[in-house]
C-alpha positions in Angstrom: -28.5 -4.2 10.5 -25.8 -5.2 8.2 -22.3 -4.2 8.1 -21.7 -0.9 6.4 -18.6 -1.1 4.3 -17.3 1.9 2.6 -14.9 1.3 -0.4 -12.7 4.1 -1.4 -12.3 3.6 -5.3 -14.8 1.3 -6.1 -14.4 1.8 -10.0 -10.8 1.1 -9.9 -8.8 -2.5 -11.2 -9.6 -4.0 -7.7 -12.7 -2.2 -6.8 -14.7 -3.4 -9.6 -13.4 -7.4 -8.2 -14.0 -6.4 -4.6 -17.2 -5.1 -4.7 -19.4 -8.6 -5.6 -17.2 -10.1 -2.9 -18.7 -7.9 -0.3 -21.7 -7.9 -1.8 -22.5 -11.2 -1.8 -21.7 -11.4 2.1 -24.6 -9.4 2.7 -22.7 -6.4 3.7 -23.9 -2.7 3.0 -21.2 -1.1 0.6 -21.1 2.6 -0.7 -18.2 3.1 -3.2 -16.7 6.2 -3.7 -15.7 7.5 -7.3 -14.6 10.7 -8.9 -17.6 10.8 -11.8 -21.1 10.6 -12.5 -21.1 8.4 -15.1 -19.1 5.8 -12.9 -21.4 6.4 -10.0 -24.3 5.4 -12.6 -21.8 1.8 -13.3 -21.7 1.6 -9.6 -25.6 1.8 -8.5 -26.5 -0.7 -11.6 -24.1 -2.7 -10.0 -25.3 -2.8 -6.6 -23.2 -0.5 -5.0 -24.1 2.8 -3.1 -22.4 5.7 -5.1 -20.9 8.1 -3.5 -18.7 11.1 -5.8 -16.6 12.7 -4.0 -12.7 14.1 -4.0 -10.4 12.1 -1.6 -8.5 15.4 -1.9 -11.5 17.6 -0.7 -10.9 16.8 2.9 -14.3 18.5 4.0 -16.8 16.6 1.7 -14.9 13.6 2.3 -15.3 13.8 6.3 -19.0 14.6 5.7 -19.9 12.1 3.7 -18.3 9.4 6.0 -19.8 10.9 8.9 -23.3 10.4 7.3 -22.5 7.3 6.1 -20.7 5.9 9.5 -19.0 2.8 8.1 -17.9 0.1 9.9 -15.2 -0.6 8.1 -13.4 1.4 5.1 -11.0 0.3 2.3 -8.8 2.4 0.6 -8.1 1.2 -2.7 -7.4 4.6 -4.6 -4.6 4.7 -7.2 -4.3 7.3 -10.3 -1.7 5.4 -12.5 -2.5 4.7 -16.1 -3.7 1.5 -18.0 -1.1 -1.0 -18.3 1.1 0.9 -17.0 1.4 3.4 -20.1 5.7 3.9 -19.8 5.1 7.9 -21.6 2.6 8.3 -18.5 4.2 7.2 -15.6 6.4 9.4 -14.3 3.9 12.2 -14.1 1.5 9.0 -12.6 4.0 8.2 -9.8 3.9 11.6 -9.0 0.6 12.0 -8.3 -0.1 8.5 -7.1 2.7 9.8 -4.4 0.8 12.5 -3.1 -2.7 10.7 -3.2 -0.8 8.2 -0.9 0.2 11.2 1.7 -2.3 13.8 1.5 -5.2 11.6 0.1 -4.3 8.8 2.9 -4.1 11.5 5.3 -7.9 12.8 4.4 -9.3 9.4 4.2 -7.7 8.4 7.8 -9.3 11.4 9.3 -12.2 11.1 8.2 -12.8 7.3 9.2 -12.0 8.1 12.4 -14.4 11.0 12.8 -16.9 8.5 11.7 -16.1 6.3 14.5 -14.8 3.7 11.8 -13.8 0.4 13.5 -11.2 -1.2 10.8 -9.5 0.9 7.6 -7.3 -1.3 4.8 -5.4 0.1 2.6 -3.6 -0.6 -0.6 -0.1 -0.7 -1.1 3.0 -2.3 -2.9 5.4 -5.2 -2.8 7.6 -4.4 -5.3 10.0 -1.9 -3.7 11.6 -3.7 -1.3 15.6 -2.6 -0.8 18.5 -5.1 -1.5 18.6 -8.4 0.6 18.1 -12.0 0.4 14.8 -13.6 -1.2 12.1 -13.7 -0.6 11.0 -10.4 1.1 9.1 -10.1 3.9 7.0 -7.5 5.5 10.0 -6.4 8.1 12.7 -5.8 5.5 13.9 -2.8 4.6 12.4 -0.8 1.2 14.5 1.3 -1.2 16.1 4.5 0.1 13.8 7.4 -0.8 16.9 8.8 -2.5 16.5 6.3 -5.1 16.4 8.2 -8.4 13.3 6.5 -9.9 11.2 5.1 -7.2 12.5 7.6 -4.2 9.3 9.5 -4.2 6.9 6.4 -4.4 9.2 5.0 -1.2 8.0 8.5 0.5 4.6 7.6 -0.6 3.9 4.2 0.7 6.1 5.1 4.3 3.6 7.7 4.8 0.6 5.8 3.8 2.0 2.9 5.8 2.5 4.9 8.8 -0.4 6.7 8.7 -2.7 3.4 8.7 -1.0 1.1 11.3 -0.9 4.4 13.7 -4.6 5.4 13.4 -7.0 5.1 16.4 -8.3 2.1 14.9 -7.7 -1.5 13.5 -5.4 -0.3 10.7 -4.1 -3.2 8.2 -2.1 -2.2 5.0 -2.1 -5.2 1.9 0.9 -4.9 -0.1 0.3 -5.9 -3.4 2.4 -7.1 -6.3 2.2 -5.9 -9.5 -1.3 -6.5 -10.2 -2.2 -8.4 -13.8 -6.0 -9.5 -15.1 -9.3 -8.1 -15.7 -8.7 -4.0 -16.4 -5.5 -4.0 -16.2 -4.2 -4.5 -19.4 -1.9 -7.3 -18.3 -3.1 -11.2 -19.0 -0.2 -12.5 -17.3 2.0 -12.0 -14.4 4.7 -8.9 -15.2 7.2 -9.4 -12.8 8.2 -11.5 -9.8 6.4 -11.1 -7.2 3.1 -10.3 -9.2 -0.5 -11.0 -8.0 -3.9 -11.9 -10.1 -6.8 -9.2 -9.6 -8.8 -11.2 -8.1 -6.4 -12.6 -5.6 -5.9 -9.3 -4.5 -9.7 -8.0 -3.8 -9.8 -11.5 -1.9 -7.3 -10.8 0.3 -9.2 -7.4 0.8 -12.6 -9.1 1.8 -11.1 -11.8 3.9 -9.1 -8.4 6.0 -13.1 -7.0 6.5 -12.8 -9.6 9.4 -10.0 -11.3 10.1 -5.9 -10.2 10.5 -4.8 -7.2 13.4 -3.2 -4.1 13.2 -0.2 -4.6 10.6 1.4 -5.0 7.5 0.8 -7.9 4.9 2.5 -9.1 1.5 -0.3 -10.3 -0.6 1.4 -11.6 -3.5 2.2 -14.7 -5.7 4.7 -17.2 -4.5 7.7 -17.3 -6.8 10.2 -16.3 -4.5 10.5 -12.7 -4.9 8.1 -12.1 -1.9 6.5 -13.9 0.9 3.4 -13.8 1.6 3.1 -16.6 4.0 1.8 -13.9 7.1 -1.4 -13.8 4.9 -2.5 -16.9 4.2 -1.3 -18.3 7.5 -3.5 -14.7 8.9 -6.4 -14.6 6.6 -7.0 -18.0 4.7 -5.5 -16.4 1.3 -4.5 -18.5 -1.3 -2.8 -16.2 -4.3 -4.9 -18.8 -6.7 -8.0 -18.1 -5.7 -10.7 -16.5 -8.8 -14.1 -15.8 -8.3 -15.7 -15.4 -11.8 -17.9 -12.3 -10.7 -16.8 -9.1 -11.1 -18.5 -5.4 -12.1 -18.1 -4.6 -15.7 -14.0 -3.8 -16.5 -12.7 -0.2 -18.0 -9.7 1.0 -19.0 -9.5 4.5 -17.0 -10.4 3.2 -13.7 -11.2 6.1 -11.0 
């Protein structure tokens, strides 16, 4: 029987990139997504659709303990597209507390499912004042910081939450992510990363890489991400040319 993979946010900006990846490797993978009509995208698609909540803790832990993945990703976000400047500080708000509380739910319920392996999206581009280019041990921005102090909280707790986990717990910290559904063509900032780069660091972490914490971003000095292609093989150039359909409100 083949791996059974199960992809929290499927029909988001990475999902929809990740999901032919693991596909094609002949894994089982059931995608989770807030709505029916993206659960209908999903199943065309190839994917097992599952709706569900990450916030309803109990239907999340029953579905996983049905499903009883091998493996599961965590690739939920709720930010808007491109980055829409009227909509993000009520977007970093809740993308905050789906990093705690939704994090929280999702660990507990791979573990009840006897998951071997959870990864889990997070960022780059908060790192704290030092030299160039940033790596994984250096310190982020105070979560007093009057913009980005409750993100900080966020991705500490999310962070935490992973690498302690019974289980092989690996977080990918991601630049700012520009290509296909994301409403940027080009890279936004130092230290950004393609789409596709990104769900290919996520596949290659289905098998290889430990317990820990990885940069997984372009290399123009802002960030180094040599711990993951010297780890998993990644190269931040890397495209596939498959991907599921894009959208603009990704789940």
């Amino acid at each position: 029987m083949s791996t059974c993979i199960f992809l929290a946010g499927a029909s988001g900006a990475i999902g929809r990139r990740l999901a032919p990846l693991l596909l094609r490797n002949g894994w089982r993978l059931i995608g989770s997504t807030r709505t029916p009509e993206k659960a209908a995208e999903l199943k065309q698609a190839g994917v097992e659709p599952v709706v569900v909540d990450v916030f309803d803790a109990d239907a999340l832990r029953n579905h996983l303990y049905e499903i009883r993945p091998e493996v599961v990703i965590h690739q939920l976000t709720d930010l808007p597209y491109a980055l829409e400047s009227s909509k993000m500080t009520a977007a970093l708000a809740r993308n905050a507390r789906l990093r705690d509380v939704g994090t929280r739910n999702l660990v507990a319920a791979a573990v009840h499912a006897g998951a071997r392996r959870l990864i889990a999206q997070s960022i780059s581009f908060i790192y704290g004042e030092g030299p160039k280019p940033h790596r994984e041990t250096d310190p982020l921005l105070p979560v007093t910081d009057p913009v980005y102090g409750e993100t900080v909280q966020g991705v500490l707790s999310l962070e935490r939450q992973v690498t302690e986990a019974p289980l092989e717990g690996l977080v990918l910290r991601y630049g700012l992510i520009y290509g296909p559904g994301t409403g940027f063509d080009a890279p936004i900032a130092p230290g950004s990363v393609h789409v596709d780069a990104a769900a290919r660091a996520a596949e290659l972490a289905v098998t290889r890489g430990e317990r820990g914490i990885y940069n997984v971003t372009e290399s123009d000095g802002a960030t180094s991400s040599g711990k993951a292609i010297k780890t998993f093989g990644w190269d931040s150039a890397w495209r596939p040319g498959i991907a599921i359909q894009d959208v603009r409100n990704p789940a």
